[in-house]
BAZA-514280 format. One line per field, with one value per atom (N, C-alpha, C): residue in three letters; atom name; x, y, z. Coordinates in Angstrom, 1 decimal. Layout:
<nodes>
r ala|...
a CA|...
x X|...
y Y|...
z Z|...
</nodes>
This chain:
<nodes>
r unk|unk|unk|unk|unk|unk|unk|unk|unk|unk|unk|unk|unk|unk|unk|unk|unk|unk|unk|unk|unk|unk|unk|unk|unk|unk|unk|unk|unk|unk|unk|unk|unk|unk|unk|unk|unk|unk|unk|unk|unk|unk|unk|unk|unk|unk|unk|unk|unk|unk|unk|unk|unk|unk|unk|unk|unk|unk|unk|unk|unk|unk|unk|unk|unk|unk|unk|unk|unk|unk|unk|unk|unk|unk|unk|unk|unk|unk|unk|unk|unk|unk|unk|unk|unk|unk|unk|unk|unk|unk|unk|unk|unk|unk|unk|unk|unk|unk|unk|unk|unk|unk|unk|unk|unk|unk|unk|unk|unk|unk|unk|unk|unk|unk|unk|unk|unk|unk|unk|unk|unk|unk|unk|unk|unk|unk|unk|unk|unk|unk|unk|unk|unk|unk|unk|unk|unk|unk|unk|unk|unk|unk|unk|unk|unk|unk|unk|unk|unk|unk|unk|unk|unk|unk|unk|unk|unk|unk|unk|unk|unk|unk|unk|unk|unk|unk|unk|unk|unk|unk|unk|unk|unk|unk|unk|unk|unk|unk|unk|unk|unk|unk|unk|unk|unk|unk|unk|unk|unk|unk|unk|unk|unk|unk|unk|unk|unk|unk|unk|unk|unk|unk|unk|unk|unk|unk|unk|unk|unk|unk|unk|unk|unk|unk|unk|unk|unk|unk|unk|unk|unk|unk|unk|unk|unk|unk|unk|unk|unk|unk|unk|unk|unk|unk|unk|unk|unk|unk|unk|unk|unk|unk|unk|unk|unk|unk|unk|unk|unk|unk|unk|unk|unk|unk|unk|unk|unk|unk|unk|unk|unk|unk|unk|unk|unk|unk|unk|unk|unk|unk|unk|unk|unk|unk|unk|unk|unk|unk|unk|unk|unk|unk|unk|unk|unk|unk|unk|unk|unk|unk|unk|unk|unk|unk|unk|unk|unk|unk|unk|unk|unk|unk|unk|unk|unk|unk|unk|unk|unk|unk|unk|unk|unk|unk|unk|unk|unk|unk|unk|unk|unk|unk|unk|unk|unk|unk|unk|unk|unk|unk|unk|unk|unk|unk|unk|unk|unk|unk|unk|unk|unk|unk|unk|unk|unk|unk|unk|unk|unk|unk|unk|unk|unk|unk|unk|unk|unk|unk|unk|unk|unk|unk|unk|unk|unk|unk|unk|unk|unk|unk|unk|unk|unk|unk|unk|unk|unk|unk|unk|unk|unk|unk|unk|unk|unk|unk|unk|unk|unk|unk|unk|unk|unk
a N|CA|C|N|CA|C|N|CA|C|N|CA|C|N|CA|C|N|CA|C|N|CA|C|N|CA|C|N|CA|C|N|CA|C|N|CA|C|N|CA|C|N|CA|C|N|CA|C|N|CA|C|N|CA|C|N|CA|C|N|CA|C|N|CA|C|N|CA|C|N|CA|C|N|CA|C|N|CA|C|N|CA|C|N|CA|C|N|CA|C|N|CA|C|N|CA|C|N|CA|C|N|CA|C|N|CA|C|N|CA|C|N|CA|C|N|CA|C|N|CA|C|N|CA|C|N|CA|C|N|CA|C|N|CA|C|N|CA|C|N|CA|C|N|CA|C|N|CA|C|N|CA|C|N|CA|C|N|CA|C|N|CA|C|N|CA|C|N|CA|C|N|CA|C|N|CA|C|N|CA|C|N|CA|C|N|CA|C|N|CA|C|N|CA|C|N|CA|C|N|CA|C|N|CA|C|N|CA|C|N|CA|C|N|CA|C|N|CA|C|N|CA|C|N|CA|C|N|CA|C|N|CA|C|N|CA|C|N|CA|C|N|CA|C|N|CA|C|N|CA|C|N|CA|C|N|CA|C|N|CA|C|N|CA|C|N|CA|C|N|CA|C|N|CA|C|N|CA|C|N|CA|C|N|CA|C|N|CA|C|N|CA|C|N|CA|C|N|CA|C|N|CA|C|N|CA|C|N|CA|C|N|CA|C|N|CA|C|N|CA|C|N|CA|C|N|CA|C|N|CA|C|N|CA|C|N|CA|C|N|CA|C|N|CA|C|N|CA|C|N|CA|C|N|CA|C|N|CA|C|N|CA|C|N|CA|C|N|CA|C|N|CA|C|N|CA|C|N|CA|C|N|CA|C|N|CA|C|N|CA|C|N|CA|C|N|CA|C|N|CA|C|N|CA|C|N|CA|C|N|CA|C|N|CA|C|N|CA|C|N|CA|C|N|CA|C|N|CA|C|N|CA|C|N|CA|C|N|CA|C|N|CA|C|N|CA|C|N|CA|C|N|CA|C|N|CA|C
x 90.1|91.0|91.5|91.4|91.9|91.1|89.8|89.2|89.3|89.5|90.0|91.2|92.2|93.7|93.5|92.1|92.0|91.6|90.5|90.3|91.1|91.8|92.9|93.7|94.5|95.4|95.1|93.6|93.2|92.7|92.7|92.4|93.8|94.8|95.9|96.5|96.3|96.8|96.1|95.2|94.5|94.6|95.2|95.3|96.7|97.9|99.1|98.7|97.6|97.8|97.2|96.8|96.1|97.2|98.6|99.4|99.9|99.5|100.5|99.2|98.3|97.6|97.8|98.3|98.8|99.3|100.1|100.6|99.9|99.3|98.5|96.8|96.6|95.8|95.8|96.8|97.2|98.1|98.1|99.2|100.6|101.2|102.3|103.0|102.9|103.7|103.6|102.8|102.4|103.1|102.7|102.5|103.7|104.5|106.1|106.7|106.9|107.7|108.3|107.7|108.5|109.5|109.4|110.6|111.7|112.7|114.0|113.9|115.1|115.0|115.1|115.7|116.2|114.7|113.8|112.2|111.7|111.7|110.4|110.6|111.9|112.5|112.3|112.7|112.1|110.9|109.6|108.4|108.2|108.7|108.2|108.9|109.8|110.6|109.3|109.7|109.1|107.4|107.2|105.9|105.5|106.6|106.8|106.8|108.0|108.5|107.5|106.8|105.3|104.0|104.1|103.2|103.6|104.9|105.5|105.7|105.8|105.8|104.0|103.2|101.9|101.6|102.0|101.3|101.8|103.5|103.6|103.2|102.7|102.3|100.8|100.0|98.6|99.1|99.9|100.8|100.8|101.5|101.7|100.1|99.7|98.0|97.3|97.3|96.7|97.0|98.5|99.2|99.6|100.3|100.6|99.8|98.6|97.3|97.9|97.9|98.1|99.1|100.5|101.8|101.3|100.8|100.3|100.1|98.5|98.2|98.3|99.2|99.5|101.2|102.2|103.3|103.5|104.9|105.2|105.9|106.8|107.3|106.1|104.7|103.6|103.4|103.1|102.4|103.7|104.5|105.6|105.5|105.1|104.9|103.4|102.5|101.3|101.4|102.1|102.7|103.1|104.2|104.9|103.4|103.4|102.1|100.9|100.8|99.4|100.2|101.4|102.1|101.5|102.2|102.6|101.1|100.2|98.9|98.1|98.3|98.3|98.8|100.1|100.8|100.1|99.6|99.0|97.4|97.1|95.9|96.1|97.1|97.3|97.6|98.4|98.2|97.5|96.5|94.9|94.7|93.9|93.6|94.7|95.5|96.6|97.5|97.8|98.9|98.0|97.2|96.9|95.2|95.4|94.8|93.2|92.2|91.1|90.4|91.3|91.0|91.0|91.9|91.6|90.2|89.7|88.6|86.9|87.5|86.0|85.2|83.7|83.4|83.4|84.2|84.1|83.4|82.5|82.0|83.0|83.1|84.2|85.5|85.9|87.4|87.1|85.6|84.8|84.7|84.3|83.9|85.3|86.3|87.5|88.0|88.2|88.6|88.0|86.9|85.9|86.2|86.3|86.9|88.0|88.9|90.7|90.5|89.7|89.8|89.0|88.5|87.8|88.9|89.6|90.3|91.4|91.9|92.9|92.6|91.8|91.2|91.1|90.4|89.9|91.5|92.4|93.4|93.9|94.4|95.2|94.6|93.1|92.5|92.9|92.8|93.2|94.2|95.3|96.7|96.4|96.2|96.5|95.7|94.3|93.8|94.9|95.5|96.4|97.2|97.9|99.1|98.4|97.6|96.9|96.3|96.1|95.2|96.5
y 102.4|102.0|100.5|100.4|99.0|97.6|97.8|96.8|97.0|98.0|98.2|97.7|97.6|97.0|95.3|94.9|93.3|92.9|93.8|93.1|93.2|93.9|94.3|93.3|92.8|91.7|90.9|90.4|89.3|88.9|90.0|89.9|89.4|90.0|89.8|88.6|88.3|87.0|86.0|85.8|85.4|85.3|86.9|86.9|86.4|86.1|85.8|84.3|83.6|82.0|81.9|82.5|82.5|82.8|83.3|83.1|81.8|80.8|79.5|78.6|78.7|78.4|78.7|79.9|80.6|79.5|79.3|78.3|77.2|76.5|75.5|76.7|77.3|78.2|79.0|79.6|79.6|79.1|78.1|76.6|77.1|77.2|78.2|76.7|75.5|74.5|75.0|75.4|75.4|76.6|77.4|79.1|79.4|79.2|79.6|78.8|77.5|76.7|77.3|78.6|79.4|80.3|80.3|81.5|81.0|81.6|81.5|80.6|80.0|79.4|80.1|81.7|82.6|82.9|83.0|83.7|83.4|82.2|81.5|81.2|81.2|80.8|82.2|83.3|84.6|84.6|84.1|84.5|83.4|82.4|81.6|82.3|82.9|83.3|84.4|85.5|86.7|86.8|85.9|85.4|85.0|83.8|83.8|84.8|85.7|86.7|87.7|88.2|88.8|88.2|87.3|86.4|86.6|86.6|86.4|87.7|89.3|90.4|90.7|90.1|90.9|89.9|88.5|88.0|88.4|89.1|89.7|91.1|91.6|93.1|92.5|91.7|91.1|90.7|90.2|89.4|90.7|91.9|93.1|93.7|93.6|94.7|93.7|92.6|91.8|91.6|91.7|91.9|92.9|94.0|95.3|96.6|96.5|97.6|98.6|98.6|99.6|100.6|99.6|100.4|101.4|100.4|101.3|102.5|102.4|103.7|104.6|103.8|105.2|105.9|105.0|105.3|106.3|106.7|107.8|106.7|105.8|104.7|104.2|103.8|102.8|104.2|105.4|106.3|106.6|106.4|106.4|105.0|104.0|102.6|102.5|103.2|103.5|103.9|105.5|106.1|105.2|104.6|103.7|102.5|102.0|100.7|101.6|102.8|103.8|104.0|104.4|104.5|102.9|102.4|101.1|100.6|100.3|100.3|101.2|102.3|103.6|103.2|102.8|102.1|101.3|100.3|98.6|99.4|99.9|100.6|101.7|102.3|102.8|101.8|101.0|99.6|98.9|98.4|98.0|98.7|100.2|100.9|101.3|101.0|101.8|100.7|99.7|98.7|97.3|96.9|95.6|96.1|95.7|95.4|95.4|96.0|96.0|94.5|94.3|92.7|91.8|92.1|90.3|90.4|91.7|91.4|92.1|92.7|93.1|92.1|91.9|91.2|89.6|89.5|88.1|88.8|87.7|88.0|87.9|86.9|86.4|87.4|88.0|88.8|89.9|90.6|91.8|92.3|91.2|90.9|91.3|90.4|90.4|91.6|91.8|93.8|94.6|94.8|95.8|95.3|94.5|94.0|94.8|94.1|94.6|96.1|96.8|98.2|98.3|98.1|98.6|98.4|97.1|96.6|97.4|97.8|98.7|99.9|100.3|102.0|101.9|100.9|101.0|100.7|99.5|99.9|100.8|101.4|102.9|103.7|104.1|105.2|105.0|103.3|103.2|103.5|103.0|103.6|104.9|105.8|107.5|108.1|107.5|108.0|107.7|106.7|106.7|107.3|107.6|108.3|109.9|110.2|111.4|112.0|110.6|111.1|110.9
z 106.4|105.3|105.4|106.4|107.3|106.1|106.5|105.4|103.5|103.4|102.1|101.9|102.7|102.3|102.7|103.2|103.6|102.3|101.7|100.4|99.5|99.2|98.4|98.4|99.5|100.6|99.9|100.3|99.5|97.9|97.7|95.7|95.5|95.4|95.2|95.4|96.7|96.8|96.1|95.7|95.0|93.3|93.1|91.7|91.4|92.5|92.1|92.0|92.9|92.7|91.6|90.9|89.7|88.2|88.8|87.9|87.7|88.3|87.9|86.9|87.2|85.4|84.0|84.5|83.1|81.7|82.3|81.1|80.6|81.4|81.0|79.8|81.2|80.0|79.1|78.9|77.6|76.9|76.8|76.3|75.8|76.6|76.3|75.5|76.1|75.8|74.2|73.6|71.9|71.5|72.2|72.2|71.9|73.2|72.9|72.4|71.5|70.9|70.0|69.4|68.1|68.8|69.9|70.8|70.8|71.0|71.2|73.0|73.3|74.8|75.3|75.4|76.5|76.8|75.5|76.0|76.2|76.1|77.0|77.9|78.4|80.1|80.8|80.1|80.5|80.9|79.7|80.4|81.2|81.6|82.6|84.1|84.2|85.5|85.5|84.7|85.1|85.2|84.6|85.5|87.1|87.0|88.6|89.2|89.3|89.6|89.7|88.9|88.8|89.9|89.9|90.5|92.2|92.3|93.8|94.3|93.5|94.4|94.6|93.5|93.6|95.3|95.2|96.3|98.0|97.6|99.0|98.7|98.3|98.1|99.1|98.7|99.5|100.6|100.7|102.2|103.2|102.6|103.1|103.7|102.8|102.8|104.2|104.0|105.1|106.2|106.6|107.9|108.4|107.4|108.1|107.8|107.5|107.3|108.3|109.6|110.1|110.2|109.7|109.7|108.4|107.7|105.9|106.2|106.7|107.3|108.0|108.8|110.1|110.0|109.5|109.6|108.1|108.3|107.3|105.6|106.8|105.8|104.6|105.8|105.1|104.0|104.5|103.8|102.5|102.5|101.1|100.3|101.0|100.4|99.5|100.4|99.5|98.4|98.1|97.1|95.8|96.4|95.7|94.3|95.6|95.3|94.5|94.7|93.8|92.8|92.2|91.3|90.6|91.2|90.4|89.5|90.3|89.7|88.8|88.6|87.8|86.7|86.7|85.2|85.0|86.0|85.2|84.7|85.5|84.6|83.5|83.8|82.2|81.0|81.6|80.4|80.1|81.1|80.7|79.6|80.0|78.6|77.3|77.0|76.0|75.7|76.3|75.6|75.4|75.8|75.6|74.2|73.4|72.5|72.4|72.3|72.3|71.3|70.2|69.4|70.5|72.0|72.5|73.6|73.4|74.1|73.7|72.6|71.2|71.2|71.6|70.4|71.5|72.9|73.4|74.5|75.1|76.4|77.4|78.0|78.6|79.0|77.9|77.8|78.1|78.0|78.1|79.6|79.8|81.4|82.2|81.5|82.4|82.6|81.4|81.0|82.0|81.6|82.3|84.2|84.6|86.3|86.1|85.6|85.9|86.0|84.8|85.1|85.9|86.7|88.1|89.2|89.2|90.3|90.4|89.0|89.3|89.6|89.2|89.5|91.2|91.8|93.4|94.2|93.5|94.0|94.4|93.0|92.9|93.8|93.8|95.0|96.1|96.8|97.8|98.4|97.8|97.7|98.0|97.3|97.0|98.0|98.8|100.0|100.8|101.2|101.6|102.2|101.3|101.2|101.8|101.3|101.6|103.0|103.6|105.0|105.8
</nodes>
């Protein structure tokens, strides 16, 4: 399990440094001009904020693999972290809109990943906790 929580470690960390494009790529500068200030300061924090637990959640997977797996603590934190990804993949399929990715290559592609990444996460997690 040990290299399953390295790659994991490292998607992650990866996909948090990947939240600080966000704005530029999807031009929020334009995007949110019609928001109120509280909301758009909102989605810029809780982006961050988003950005900064997924990257120590990878921080975790890369350094402390073995507490994960062997301890009772790691084996409740697994729990936790298989939960969590369960939702984000329940919201892959059921809250985010099949219009923004119908019909594009590109968005298709993305889609069809995320739901894998989150599926392999969540397993990992949940063997986890299990063995």
């Amino acid at each position: 399990m040990t290299i399953h929580l390295n790659i994991i470690g490292s998607f992650l960390i990866v996909l948090a440094l990947i939240h600080s494009i966000f704005p530029k790529y999807f031009n929020w500068r334009i995007e949110l001009k019609s928001l109120s200030l509280i909301n758009r300061q909102m989605m810029t924090v809780h982006t961050f904020f988003i950005a900064l637990i997924v990257f120590f959640m990878g921080l975790l997977c890369l350094t402390s693999s073995a507490e994960i797996i062997e301890t009772n603590l790691g084996k409740k934190l697994s729990l936790g972290l298989c939960i969590f990804w369960v939702i984000r993949l329940f919201i892959q399929f059921f809250v985010y809109s099949s219009k923004l990715w119908k019909g594009k290559t590109f968005e298709t592609i993305v889609h069809i990943i995320f739901l894998i990444l989150w599926t392999y996460i969540s397993m990992v997690f949940l063997l986890i906790y299990f063995e």
